[in-house]
MDAnalysis code that builds the backbone (N, CA, C; Angstrom):
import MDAnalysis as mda
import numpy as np

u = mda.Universe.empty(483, n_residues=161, atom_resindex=np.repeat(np.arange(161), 3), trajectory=True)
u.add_TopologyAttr("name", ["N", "CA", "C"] * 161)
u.add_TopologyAttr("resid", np.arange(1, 162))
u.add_TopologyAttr("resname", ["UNK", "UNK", "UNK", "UNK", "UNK", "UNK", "UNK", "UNK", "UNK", "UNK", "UNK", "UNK", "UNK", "UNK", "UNK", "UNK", "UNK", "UNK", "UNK", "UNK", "UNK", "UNK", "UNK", "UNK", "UNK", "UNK", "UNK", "UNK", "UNK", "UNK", "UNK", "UNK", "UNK", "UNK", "UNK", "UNK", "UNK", "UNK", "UNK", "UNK", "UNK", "UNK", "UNK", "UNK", "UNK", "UNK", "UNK", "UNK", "UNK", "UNK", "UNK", "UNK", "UNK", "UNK", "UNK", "UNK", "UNK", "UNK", "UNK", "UNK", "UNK", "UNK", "UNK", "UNK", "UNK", "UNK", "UNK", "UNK", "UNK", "UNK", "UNK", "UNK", "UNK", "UNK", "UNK", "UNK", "UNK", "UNK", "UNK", "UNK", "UNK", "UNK", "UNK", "UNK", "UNK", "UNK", "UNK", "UNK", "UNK", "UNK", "UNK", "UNK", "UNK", "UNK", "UNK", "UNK", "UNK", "UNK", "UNK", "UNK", "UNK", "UNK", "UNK", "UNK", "UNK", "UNK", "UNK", "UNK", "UNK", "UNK", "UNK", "UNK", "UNK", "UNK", "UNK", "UNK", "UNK", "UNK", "UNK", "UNK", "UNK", "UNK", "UNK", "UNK", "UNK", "UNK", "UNK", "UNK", "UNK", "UNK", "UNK", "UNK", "UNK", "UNK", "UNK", "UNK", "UNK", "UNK", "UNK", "UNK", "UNK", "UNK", "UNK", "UNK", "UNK", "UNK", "UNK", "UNK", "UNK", "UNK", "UNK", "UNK", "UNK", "UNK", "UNK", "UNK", "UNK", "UNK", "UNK", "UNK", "UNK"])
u.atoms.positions = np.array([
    [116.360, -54.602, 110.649],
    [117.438, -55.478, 110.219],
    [118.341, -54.771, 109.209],
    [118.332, -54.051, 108.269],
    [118.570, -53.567, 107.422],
    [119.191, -52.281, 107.515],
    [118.886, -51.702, 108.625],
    [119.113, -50.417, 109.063],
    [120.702, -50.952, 110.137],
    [120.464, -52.240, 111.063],
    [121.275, -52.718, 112.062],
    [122.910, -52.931, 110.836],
    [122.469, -53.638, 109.645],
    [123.653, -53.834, 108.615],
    [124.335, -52.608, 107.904],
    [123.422, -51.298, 107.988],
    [123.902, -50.328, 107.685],
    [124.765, -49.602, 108.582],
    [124.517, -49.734, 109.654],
    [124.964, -48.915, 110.809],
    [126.543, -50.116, 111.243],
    [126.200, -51.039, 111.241],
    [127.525, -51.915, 111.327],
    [128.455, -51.769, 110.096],
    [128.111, -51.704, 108.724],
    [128.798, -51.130, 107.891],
    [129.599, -50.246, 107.879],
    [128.630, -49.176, 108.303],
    [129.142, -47.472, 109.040],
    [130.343, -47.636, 109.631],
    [129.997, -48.461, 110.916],
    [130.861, -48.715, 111.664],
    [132.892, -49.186, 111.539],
    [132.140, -50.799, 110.563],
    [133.491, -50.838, 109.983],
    [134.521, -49.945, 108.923],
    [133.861, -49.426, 108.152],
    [133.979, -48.504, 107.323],
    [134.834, -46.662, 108.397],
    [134.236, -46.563, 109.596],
    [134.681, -45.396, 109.972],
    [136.132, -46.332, 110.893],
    [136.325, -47.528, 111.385],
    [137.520, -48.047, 111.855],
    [138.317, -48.491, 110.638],
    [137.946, -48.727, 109.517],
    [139.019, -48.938, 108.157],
    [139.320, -48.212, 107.704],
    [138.691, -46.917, 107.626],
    [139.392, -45.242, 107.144],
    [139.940, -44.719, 108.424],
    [140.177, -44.803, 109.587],
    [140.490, -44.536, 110.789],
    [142.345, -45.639, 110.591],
    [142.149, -46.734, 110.603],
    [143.490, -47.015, 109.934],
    [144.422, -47.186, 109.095],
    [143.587, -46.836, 108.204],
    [144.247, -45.745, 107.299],
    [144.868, -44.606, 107.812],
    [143.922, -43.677, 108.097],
    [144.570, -42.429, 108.760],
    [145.392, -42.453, 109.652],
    [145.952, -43.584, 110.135],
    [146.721, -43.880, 111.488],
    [148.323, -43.387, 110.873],
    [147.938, -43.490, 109.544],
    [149.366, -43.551, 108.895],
    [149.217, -42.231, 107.600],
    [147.980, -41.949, 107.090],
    [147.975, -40.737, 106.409],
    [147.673, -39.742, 107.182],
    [148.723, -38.687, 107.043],
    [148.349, -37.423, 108.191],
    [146.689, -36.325, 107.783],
    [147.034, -36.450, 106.755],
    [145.815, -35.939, 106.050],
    [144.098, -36.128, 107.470],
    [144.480, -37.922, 107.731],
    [142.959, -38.893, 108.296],
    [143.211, -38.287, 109.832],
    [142.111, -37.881, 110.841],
    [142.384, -38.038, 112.095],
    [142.045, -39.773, 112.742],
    [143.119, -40.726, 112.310],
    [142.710, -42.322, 112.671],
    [142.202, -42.568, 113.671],
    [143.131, -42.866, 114.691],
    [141.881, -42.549, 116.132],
    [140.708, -42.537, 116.671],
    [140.841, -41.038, 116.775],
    [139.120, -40.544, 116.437],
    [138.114, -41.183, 115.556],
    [138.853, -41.749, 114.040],
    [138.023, -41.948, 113.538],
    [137.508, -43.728, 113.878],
    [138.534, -44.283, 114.339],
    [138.562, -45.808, 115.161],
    [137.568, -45.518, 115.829],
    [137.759, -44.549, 117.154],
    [137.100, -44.468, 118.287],
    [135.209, -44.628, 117.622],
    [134.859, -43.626, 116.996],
    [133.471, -43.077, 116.389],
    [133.112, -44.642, 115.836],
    [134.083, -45.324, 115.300],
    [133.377, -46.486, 114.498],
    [133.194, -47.694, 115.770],
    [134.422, -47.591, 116.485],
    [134.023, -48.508, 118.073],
    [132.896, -48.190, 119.018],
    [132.450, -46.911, 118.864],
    [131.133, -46.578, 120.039],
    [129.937, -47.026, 119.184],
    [130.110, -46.729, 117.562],
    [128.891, -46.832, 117.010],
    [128.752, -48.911, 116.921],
    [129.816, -49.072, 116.807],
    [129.815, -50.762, 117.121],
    [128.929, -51.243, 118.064],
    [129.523, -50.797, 119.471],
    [129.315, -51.011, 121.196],
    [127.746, -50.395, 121.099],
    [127.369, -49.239, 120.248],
    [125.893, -48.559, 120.833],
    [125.001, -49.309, 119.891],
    [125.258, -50.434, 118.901],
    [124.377, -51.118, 117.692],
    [123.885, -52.410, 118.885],
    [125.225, -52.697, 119.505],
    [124.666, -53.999, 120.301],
    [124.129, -53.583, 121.635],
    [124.145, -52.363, 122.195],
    [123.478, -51.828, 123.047],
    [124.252, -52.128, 124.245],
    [125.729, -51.655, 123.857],
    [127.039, -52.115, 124.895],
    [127.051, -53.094, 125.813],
    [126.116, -54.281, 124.890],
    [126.505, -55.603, 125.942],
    [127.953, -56.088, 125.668],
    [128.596, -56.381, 124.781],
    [130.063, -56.656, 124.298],
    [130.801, -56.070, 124.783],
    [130.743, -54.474, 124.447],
    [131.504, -53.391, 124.943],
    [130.993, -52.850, 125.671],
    [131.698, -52.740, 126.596],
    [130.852, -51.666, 127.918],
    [130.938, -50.334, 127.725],
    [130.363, -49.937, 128.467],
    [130.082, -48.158, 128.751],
    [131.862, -47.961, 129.309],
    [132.492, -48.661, 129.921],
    [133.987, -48.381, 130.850],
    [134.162, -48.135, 129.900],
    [134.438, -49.907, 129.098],
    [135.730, -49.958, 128.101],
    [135.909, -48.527, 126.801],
    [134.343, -48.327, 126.518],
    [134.157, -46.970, 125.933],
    [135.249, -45.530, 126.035],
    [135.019, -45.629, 127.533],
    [135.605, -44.108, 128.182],
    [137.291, -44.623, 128.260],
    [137.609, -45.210, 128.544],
    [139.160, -45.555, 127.954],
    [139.498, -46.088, 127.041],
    [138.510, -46.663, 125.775],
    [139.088, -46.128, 124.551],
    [138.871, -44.631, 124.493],
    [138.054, -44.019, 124.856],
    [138.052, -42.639, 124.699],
    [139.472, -41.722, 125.005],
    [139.507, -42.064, 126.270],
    [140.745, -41.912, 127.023],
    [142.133, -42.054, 125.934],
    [142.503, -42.946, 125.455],
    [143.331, -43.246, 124.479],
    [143.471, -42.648, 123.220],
    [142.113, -42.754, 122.834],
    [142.059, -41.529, 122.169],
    [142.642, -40.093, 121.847],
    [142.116, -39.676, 122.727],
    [142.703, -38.580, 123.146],
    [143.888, -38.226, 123.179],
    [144.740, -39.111, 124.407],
    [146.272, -39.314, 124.676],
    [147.026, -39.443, 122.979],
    [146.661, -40.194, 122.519],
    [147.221, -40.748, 120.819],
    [147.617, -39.108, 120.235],
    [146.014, -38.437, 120.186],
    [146.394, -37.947, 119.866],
    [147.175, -36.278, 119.885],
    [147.074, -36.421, 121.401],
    [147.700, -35.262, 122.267],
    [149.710, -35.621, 121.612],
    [149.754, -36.851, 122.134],
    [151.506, -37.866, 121.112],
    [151.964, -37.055, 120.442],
    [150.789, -37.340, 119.377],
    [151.229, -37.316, 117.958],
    [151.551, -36.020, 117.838],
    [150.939, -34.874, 117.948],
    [151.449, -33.646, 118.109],
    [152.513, -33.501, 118.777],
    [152.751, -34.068, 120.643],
    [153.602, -33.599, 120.805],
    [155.102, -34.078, 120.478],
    [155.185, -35.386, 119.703],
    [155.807, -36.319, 119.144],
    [156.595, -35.564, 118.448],
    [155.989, -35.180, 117.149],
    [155.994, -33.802, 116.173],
    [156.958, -32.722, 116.340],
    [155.923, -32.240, 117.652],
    [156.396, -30.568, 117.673],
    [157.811, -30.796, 118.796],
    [158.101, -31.559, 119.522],
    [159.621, -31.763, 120.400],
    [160.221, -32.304, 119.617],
    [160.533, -33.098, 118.430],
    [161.470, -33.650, 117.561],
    [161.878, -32.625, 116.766],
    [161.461, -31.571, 116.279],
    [161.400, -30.665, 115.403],
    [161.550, -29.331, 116.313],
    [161.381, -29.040, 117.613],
    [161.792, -27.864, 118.426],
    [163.052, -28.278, 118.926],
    [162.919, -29.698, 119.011],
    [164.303, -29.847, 119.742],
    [165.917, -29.785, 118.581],
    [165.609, -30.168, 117.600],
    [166.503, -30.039, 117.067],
    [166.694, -28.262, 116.279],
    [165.956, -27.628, 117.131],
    [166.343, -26.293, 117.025],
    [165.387, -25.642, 115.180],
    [164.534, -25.984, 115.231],
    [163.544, -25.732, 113.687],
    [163.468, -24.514, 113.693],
    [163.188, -23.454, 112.723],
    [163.064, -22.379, 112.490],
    [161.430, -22.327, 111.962],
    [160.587, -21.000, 111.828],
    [159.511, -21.447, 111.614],
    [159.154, -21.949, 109.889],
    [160.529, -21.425, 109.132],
    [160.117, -21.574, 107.748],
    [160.561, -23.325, 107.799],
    [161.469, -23.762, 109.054],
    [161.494, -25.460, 108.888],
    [160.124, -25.684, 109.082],
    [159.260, -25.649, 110.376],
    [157.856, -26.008, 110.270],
    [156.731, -25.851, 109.853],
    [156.994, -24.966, 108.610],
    [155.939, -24.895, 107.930],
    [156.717, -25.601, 106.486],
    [157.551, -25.865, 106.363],
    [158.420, -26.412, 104.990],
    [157.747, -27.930, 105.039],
    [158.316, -28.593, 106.715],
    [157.667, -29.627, 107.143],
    [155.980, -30.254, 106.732],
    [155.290, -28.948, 107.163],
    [153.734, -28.983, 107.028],
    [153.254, -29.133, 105.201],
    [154.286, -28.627, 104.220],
    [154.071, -28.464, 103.117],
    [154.510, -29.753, 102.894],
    [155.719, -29.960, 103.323],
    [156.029, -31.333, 102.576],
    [154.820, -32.544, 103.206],
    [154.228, -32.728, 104.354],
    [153.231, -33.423, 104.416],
    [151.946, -33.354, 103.912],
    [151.888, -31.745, 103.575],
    [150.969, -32.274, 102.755],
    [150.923, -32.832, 101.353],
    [152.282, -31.890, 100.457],
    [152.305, -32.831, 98.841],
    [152.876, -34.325, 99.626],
    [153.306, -34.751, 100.107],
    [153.123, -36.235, 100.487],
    [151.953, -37.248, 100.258],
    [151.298, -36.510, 100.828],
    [149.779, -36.950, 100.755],
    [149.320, -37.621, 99.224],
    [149.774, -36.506, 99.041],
    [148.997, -36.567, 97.237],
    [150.472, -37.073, 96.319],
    [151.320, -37.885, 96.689],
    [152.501, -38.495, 95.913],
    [153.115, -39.682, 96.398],
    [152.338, -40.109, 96.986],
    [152.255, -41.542, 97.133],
    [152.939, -42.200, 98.417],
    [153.453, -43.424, 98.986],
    [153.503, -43.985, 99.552],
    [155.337, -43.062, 100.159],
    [156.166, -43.215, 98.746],
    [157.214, -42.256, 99.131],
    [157.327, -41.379, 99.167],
    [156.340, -40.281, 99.331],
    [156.479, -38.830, 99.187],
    [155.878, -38.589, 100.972],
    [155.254, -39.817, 101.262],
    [154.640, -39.790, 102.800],
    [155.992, -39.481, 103.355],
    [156.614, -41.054, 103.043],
    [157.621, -40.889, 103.392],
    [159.357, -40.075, 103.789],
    [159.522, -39.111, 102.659],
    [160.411, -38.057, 102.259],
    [159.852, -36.563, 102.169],
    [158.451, -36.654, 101.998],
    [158.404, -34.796, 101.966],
    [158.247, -34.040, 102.577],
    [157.878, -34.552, 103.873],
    [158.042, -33.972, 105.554],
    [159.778, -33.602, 105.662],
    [160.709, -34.373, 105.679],
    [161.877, -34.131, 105.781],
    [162.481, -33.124, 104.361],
    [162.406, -33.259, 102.968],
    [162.823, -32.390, 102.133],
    [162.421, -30.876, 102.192],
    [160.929, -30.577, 102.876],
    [160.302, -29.878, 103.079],
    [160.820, -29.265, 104.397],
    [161.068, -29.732, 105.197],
    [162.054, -29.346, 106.296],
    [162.615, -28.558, 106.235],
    [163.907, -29.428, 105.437],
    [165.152, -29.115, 105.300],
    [164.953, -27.661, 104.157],
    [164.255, -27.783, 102.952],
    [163.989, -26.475, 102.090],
    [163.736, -25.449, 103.040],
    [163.107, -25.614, 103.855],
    [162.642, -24.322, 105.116],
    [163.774, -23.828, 105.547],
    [164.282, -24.522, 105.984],
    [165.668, -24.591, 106.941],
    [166.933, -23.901, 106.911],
    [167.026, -24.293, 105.259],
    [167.879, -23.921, 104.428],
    [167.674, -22.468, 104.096],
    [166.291, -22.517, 104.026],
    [165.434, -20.837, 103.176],
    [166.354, -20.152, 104.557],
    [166.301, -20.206, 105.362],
    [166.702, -19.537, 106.539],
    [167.966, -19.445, 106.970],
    [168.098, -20.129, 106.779],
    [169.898, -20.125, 107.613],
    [170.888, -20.496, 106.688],
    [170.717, -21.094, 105.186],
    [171.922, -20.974, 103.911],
    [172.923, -21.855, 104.949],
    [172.530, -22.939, 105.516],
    [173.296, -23.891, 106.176],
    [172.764, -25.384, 105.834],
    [173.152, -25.713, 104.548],
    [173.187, -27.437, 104.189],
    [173.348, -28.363, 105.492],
    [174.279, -28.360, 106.505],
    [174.048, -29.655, 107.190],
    [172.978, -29.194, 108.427],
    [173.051, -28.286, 108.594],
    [172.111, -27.562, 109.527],
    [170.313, -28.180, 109.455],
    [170.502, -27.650, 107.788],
    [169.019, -28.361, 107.151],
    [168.938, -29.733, 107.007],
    [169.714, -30.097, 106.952],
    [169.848, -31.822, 106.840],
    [169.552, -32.120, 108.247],
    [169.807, -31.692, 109.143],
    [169.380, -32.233, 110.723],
    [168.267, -32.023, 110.773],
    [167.787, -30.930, 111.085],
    [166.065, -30.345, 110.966],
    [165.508, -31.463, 110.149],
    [165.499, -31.708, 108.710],
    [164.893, -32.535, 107.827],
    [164.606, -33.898, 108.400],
    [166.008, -34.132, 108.717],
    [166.236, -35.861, 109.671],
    [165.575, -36.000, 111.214],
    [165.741, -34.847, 111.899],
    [164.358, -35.144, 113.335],
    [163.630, -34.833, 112.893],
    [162.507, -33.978, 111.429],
    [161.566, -33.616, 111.494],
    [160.886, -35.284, 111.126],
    [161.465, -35.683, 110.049],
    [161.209, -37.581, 109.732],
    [160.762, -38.494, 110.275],
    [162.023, -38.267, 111.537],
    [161.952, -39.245, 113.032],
    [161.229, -39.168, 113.641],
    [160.286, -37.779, 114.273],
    [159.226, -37.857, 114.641],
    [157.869, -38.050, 114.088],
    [158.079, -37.825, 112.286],
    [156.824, -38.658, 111.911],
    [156.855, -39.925, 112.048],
    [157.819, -40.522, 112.025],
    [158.020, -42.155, 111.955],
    [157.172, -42.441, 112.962],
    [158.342, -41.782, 114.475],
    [158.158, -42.500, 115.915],
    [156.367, -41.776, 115.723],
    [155.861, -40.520, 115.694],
    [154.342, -40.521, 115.794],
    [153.436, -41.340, 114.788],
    [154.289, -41.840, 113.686],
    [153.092, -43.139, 113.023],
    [153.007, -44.351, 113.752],
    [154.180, -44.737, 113.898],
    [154.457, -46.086, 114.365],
    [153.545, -46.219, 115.758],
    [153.540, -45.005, 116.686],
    [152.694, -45.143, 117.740],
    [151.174, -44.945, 117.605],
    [150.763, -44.145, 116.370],
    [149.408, -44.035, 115.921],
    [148.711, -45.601, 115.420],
    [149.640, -46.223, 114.935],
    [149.359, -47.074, 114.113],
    [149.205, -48.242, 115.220],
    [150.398, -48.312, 116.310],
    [150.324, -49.178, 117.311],
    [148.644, -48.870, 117.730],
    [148.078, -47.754, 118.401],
    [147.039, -47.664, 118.879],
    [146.319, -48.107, 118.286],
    [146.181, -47.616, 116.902],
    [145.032, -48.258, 115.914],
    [145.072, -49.876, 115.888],
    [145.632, -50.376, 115.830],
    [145.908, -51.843, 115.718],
    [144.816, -52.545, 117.318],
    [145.233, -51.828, 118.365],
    [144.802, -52.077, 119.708],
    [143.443, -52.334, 119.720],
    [143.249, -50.865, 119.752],
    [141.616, -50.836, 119.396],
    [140.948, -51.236, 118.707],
    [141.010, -51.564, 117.764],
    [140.575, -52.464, 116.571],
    [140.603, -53.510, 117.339],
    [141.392, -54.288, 117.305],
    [141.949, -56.202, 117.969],
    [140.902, -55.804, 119.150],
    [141.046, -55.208, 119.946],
    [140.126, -55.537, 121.049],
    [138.477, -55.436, 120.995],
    [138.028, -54.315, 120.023],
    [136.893, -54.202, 119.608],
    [136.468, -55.787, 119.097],
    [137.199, -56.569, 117.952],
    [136.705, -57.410, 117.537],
    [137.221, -58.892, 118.523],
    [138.089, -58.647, 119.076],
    [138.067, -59.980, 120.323],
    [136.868, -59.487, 121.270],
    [136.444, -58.611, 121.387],
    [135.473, -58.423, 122.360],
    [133.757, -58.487, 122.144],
    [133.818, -58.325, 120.074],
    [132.823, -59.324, 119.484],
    [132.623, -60.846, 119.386],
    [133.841, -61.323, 119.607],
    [134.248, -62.747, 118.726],
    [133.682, -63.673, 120.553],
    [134.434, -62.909, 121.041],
    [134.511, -63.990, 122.842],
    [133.593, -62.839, 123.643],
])
């Protein structure tokens, strides 16, 4: 009994840091949803959740996060990035991380654009780079976050009914 409350703990605990991460780049969310949904489905001995529903959350998984990369890396190739934009990018996500809610928000793009700039001494140039590098974190949260939301809701409608 005791061991069953630990492991369901586990569980919720690896899908509540999992959405989290849906939105901190730092977290792999997802994955970390997915690990807390099998360990859910394998506590009740996948009568709730099946063995299918498993392999296409798995499936989804995956896809999310195949996206999110390529979400990323075509918003930021396409608007023509240089490599000191994508690694300016990578810096600014990460002091993001560690500066709060608006630095998530802005240091992917300032970080960009500093790259950008390091390179080509072209202000609006870097301002574009900065502005699709943004857009595709947005559009890859907003779709991380969509997934996370999914899986979750269905995990627990699929406890509840």
């Amino acid at each position: 009994m005791i061991m069953t409350i630990a492991l369901w703990i586990i569980a919720v605990l690896l899908m509540l840091i999992g959405l989290v991460g849906s939105v901190l780049p730092a977290l792999p969310g997802t994955p970390l949803i997915f690990c807390g949904v099998l360990l859910g489905a394998w506590i009740n001995n996948f009568q709730d959740i099946s063995v299918f529903t498993i392999v296409i959350m798995g499936i989804v998984t995956l896809v999310s996060v195949l996206f999110d990369y390529a979400i990323s890396g075509v918003t930021v190739k396409k608007a023509g990035a240089s490599a000191l934009g994508v690694i300016g990018a990578v810096i600014g996500t990460i002091a993001g991380v560690f500066s709060g809610l608006w630095g998530l928000l802005w240091m992917p793009l300032v970080g960009a654009a500093i790259g950008e700039f390091i390179t080509h001494s072209n202000l609006l140039r870097a301002g574009k780079i900065g502005a699709a590098t943004w857009l595709g974190l947005i559009i890859s949260t907003a779709m991380k976050l969509g997934v996370a939301l999914v899986m979750i809701g269905y995990f627990v409608l699929a406890l509840i009914f």
